[in-house]
Residue, then its C-alpha position, 0 to 999 in steps of 0.5 A: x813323704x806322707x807322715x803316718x799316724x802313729x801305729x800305723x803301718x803303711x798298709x792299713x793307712x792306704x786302704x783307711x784313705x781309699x775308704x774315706x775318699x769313697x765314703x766322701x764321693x758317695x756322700x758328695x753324689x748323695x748331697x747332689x742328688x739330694x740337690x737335684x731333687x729339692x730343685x726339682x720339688x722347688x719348681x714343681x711347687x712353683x708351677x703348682x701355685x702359678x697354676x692355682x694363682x690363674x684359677x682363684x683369679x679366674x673363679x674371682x672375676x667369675x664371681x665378680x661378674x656375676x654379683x655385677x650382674x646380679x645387682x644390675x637385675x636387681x636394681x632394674x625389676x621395681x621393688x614389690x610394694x609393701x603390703x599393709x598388715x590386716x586389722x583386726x576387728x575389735x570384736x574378733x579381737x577378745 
């Protein structure tokens, strides 16, 4: 037989125990949600960075190729030749 505490009668003991094993069940259902939930933000989270990891990949070899490209183009058309600067005459020159 179960031993009660003391100044209790048998009455408030039972009704104590259901309401601690209902407070413990709601709590275990709560844990599991709450579970549930960070599992769900987890992969959430993990989607979202897979999905901005092939974009910044993408955009980079974008941005690769055309610096590629671009200094294919430059390295093609001639350099522009290099005006000499203009003298000044001495006498417009005071």
């Amino acid at each position: 037989m179960i031993a009660l505490p003391a100044g209790a009668d048998n009455e408030d003991w039972l009704m104590t125990s259901t309401k601690s094993v209902e407070q413990r069940m709601v709590a275990n259902a709560k844990k599991a949600f709450r579970e549930q939930e960070a599992l769900k933000a987890l992969r959430e989270y993990q989607t979202e960075k897979t999905r901005i990891d092939a974009n910044t990949l993408r955009l980079r070899a974008l941005r690769l190729a055309k610096e590629a490209a671009d200094a294919q183009a430059a390295a093609a058309e001639p350099a522009p030749a290099k005006k000499a600067p203009k003298r000044q005459s001495k006498s417009t020159a005071s």
